[in-house]
C-alpha positions as CSV (number, residue, x, y, z in Angstrom):
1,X,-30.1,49.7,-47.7
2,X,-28.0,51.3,-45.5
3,X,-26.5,50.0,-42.3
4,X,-28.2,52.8,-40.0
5,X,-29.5,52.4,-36.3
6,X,-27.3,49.3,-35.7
7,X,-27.5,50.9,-32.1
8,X,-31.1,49.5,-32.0
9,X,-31.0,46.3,-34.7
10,X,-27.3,45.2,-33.6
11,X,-26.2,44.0,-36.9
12,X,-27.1,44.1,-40.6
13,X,-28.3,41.1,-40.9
14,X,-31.0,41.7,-38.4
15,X,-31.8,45.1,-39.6
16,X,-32.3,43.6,-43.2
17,X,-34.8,41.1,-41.3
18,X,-36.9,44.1,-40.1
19,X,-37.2,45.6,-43.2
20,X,-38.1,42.3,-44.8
21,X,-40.9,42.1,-41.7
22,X,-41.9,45.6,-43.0
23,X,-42.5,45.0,-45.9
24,X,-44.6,41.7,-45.1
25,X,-47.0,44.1,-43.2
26,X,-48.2,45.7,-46.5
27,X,-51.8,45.2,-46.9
28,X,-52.7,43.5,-49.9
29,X,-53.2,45.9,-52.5
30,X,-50.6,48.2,-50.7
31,X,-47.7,49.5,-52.6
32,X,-44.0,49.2,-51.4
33,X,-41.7,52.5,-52.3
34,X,-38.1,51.3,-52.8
35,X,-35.1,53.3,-53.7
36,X,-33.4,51.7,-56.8
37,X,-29.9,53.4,-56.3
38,X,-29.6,51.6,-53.1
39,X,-28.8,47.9,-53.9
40,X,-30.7,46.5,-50.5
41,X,-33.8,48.8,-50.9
42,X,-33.6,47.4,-54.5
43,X,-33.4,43.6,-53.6
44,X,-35.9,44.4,-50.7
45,X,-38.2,45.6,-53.7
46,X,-37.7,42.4,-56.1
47,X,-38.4,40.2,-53.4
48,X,-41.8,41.8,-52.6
49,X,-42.5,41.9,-56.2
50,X,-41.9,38.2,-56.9
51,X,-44.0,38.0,-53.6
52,X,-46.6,39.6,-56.0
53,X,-46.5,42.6,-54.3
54,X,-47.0,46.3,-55.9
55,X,-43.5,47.9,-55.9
56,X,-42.7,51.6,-57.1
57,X,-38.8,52.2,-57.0
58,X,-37.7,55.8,-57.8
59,X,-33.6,57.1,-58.1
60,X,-31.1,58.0,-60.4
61,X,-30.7,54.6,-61.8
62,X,-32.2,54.1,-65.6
63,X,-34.3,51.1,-63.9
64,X,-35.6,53.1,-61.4
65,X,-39.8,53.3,-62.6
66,X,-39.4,57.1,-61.2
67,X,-36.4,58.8,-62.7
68,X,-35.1,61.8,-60.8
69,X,-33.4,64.2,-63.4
70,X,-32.0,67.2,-62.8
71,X,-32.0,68.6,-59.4
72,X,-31.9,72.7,-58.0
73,X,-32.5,74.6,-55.7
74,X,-34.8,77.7,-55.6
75,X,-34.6,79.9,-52.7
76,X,-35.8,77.4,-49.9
77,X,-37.6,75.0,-52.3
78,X,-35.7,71.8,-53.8
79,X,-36.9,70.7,-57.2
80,X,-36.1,68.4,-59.3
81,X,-37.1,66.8,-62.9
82,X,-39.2,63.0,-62.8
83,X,-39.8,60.9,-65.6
84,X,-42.3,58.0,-65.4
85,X,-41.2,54.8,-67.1
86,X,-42.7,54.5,-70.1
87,X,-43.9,58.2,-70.6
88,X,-42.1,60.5,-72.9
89,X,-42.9,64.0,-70.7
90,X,-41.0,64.9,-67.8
91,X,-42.9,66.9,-64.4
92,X,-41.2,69.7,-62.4
């Protein structure tokens, strides 16, 4: 998680307290969408899971349940190749 809008949270640690308030919002049932490359996003995302929240965490990283692949761009479009954990096909 980066540091961003410290101009409105003041420092980290309260910033990492709103996102933790965030996520406590989630309707039961609701699903919290992490980023796995980013170590706070990714620490956000355990918590809520051993909260027994739903968690789907996508990236670059190999634990990431959404794998983004190979990236490009095609005219003004951006595309890139996802793999599901657990599936052996790949979606464009």
């Amino acid at each position: 998680m980066r540091d961003d809008h410290l101009d409105f949270y003041g420092t980290s640690q309260r910033l990492h307290q709103a996102y933790l308030e965030f996520a406590g919002t989630i309707a039961p049932g609701g699903l919290l969408v992490a980023c796995a490359d980013d170590a706070g996003s990714a620490a956000l995302a355990e918590r809520h899971a051993a909260s027994g929240g739903r968690v789907l965490t996508y990236g670059r990283s190999e634990t990431a349940d959404l794998v983004v692949g190979e990236e490009w761009a095609e005219g003004f479009q951006q595309r890139a190749t996802l793999r599901l954990q657990g599936s052996t096909s790949t979606s464009r």
